[in-house]
TORKOL-4160 file (C-alpha; in steps of 0.2 Angstrom, whole numbers, padded with zeros to 4 digits, m for minus):
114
<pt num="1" X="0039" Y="0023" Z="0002"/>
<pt num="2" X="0032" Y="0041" Z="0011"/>
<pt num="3" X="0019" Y="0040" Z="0021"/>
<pt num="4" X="0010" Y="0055" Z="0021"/>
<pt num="5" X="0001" Y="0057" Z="0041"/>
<pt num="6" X="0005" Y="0065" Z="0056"/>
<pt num="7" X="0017" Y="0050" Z="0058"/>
<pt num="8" X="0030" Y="0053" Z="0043"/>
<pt num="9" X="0043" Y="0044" Z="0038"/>
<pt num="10" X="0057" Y="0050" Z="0030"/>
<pt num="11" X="0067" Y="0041" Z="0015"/>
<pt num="12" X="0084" Y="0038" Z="0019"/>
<pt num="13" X="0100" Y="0036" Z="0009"/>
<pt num="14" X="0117" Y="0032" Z="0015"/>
<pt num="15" X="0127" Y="0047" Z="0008"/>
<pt num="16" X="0129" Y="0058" Z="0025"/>
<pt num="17" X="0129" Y="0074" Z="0025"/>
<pt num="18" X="0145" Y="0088" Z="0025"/>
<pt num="19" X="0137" Y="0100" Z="0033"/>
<pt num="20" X="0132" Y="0101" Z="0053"/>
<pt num="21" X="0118" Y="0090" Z="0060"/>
<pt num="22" X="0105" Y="0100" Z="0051"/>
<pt num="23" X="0113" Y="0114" Z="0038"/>
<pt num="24" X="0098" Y="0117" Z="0024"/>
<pt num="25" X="0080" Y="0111" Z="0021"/>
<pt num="26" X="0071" Y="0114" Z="0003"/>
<pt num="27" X="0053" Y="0114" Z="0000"/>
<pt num="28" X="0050" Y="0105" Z="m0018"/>
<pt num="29" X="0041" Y="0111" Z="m0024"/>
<pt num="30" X="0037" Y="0127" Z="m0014"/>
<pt num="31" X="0020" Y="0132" Z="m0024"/>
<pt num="32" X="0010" Y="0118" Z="m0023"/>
<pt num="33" X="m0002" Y="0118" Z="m0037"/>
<pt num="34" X="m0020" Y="0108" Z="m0037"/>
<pt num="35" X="m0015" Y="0098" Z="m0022"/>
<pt num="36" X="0002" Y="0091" Z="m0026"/>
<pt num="37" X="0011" Y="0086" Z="m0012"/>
<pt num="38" X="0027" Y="0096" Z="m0005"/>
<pt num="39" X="0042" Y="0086" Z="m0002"/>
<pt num="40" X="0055" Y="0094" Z="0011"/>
<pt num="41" X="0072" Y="0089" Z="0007"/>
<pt num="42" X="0087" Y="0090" Z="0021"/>
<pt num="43" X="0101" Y="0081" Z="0028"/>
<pt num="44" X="0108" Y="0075" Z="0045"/>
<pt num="45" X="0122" Y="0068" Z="0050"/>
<pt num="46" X="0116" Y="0057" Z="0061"/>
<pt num="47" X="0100" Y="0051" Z="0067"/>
<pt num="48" X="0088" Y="0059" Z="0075"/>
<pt num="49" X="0069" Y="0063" Z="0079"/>
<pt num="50" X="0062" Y="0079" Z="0068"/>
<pt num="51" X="0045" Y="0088" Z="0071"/>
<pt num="52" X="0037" Y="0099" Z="0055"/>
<pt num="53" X="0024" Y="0113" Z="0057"/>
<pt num="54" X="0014" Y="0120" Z="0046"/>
<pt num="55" X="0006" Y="0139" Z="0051"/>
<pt num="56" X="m0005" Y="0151" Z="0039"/>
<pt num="57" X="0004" Y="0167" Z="0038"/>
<pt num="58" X="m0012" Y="0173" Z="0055"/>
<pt num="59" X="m0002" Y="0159" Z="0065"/>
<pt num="60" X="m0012" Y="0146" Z="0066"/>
<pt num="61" X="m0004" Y="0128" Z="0066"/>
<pt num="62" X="m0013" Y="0119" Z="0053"/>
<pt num="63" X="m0001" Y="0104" Z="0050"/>
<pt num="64" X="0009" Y="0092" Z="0063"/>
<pt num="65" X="0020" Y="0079" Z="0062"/>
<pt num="66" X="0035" Y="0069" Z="0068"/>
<pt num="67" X="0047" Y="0057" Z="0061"/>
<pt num="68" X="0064" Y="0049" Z="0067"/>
<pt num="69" X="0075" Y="0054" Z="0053"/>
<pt num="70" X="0090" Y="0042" Z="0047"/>
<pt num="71" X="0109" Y="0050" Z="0043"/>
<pt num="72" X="0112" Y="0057" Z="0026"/>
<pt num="73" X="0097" Y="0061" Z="0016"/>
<pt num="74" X="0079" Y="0061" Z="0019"/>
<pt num="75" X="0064" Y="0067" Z="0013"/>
<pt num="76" X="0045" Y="0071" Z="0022"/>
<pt num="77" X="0030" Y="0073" Z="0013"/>
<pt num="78" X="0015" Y="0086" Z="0017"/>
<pt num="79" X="0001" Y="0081" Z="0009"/>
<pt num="80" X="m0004" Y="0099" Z="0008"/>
<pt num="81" X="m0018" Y="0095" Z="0021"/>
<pt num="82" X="m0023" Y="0101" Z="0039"/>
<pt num="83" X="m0022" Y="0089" Z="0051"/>
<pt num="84" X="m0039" Y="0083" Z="0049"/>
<pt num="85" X="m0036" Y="0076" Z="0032"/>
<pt num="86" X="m0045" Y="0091" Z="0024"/>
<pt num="87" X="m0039" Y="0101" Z="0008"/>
<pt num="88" X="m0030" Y="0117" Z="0015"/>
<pt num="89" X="m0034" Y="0133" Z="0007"/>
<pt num="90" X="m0026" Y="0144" Z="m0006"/>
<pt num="91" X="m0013" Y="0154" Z="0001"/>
<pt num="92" X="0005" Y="0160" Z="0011"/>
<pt num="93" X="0011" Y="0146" Z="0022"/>
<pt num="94" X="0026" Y="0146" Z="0033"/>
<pt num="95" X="0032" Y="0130" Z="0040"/>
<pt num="96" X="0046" Y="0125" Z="0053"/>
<pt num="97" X="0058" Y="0110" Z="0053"/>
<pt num="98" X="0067" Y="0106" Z="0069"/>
<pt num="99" X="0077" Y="0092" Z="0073"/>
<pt num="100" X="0081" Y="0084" Z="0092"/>
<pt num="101" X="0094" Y="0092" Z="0100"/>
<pt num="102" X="0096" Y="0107" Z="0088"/>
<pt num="103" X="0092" Y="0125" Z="0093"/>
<pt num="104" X="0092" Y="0129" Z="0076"/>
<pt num="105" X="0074" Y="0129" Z="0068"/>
<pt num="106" X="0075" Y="0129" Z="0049"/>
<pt num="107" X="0059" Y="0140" Z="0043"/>
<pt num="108" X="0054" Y="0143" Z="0025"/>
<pt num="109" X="0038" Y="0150" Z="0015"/>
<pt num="110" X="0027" Y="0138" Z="0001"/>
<pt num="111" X="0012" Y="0144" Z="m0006"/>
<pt num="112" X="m0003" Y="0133" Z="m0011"/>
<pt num="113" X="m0013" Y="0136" Z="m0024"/>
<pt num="114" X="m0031" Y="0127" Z="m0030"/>
C-alpha cells in the first residue's frame, strides 16, 4: 500500500516503461479538493532513488520526501500536507520530481483547494 510520509513508497508494477529513465510524470488529480490526496504517476526504466518537493508559488519548500523507485510504474502520494503533518493552504503549488542520476527535473503545478 502508499505510505504517505517523508519516507514514500512507491507502488510498483512489472510493465517497464518505453520511454527514457524518466519521460513524464502526472499529478492525479492536479486540483486537490477538501484534502484528497495527490497521486503522482511516472515511469522508469530501472530502479532508482526519487526525491519530490513541494514549493508555494513565494518558493517556500513545504513538502519533502524520498523514495527508491522500482522499474516500470509507480506511484507517490502527497497527502496534501506540510511536512509537519499540518493541512496546507488553499492555493498554486509547484512541485519537482527528480530521479538519481537524471538531470532532468520533471516540474508541474496542482492547485489545492479547502
Amino acid at each position: 500500500s502508499d505510505v504517505c510520509s517523508s519516507d514514500l513508497t512507491p507502488i510498483p508494477t512489472s510493465t517497464p516503461s518505453s520511454g527514457g529513465l524518466f519521460p513524464k510524470v502526472n499529478a492525479a488529480p492536479n486540483v486537490s479538493r477538501d484534502g484528497e490526496s495527490i497521486r503522482f504517476l511516472f515511469n522508469l526504466r530501472q530502479p532508482a532513488r526519487l526525491w519530490i518537493s513541494i514549493y508555494s508559488v513565494s518558493g517556500e519548500l513545504i513538502y519533502y520526501g524520498s523514495a527508491l523507485g522500482f522499474a516500470g510504474s509507480n506511484s507517490l502520494i502527497w497527502p496534501v500536507q506540510n511536512q509537519g503533518g499540518g493541512e496546507v493552504a488553499s492555493g498554486l503549488y509547484l512541485y519537482q520530481l527528480q530521479v538519481e542520476g537524471e538531470k532532468d527535473v520533471k516540474v508541474g503545478k496542482i492547485v489545492i483547494l479547502h
